[in-house]
C-alpha positions as CSV (number, residue, x, y, z in Angstrom):
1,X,26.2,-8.1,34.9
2,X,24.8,-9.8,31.9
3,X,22.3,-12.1,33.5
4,X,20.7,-9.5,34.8
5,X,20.5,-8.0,31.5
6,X,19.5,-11.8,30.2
7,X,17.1,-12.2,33.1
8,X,15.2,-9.1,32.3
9,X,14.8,-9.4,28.9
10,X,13.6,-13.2,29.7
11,X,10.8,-11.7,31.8
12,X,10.1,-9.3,29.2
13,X,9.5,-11.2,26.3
14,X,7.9,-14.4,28.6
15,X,5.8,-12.5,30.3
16,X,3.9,-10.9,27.7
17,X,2.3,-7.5,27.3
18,X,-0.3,-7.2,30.3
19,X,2.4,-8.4,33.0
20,X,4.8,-5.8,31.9
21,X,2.3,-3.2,31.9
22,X,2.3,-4.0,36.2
23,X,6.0,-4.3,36.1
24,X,8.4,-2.0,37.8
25,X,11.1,-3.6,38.3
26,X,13.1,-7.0,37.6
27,X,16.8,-7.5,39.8
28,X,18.7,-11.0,39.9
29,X,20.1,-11.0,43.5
30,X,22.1,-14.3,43.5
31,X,19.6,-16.7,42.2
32,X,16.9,-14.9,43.6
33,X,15.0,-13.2,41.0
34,X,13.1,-10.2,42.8
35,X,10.4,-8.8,40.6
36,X,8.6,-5.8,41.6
37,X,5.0,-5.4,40.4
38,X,2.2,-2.0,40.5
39,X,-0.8,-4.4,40.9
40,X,-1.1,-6.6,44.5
41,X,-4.1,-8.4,42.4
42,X,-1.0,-9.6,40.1
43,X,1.3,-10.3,42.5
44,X,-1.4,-12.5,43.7
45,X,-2.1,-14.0,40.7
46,X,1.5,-14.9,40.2
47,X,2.6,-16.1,43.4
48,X,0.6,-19.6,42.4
49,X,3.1,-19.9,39.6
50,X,6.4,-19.3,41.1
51,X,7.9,-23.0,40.4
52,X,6.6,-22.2,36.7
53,X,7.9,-18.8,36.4
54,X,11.4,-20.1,37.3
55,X,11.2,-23.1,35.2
56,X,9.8,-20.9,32.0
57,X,13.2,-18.2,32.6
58,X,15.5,-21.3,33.4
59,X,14.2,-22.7,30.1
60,X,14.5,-19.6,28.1
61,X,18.5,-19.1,29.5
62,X,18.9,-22.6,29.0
63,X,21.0,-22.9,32.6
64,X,19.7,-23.1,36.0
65,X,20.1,-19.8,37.1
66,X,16.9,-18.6,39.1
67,X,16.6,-20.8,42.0
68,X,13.9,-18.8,43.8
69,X,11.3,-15.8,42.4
70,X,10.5,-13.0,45.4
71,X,7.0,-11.0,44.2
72,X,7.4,-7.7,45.8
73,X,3.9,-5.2,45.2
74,X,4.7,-1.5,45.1
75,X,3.0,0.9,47.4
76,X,3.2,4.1,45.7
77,X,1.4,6.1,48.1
78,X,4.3,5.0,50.8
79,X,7.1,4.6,48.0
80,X,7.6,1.5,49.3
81,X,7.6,-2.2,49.1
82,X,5.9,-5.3,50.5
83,X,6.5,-9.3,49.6
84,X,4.1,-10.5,52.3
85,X,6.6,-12.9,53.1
86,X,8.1,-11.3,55.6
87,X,6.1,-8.2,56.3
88,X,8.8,-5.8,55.4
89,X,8.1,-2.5,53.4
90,X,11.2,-1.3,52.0
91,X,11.6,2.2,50.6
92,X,14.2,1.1,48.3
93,X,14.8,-2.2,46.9
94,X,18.5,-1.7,45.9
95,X,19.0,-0.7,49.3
96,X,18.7,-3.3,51.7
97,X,19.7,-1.7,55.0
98,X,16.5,0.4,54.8
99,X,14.2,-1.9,55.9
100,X,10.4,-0.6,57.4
101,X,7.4,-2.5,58.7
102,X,4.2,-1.0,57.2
């Protein structure tokens, strides 16, 4: 719907330049803002800044919409997915039933 539209084009224009260049992918789940990144060195990067990632979109929509940010690095050798979180690859983050461990 349109905060998915809103919530993308948040990330875009907060993010800047050299975080979109690593971006693949940006879905609002619920308040769960899954963002899927080409560089693990990112993901690590940003995983220290959650809380301030959330706050800086929340800011820029002016509502409390994102409750929770899920990094997720793309392994394009496996077309798949990992958020170290819970150890799950996924080949496909749209679809959820798909679920493989690396």
């Amino acid at each position: 719907g349109m905060d998915q539209v809103l919530v993308k084009e948040a990330w875009i224009s907060l993010m800047g330049k050299g975080v979109n260049n690593y971006t693949k992918n940006v879905l609002l789940k619920g308040n769960t803002l899954y963002v899927e990144l080409t560089s693990a060195v990112l993901r690590e990067e940003l995983s220290y800044g959650k809380d301030k990632i959330i706050k800086m979109i929340n800011d820029e929509l002016r509502r409390e919409l994102i409750k929770a940010v899920v990094l997720r690095y793309y392994f394009p050798e496996y077309h798949c997915y990992s958020d170290w979180e819970d150890n799950l690859c996924q080949t496909n983050l749209f679809h959820y039933s798909s679920e493989y461990h690396c």
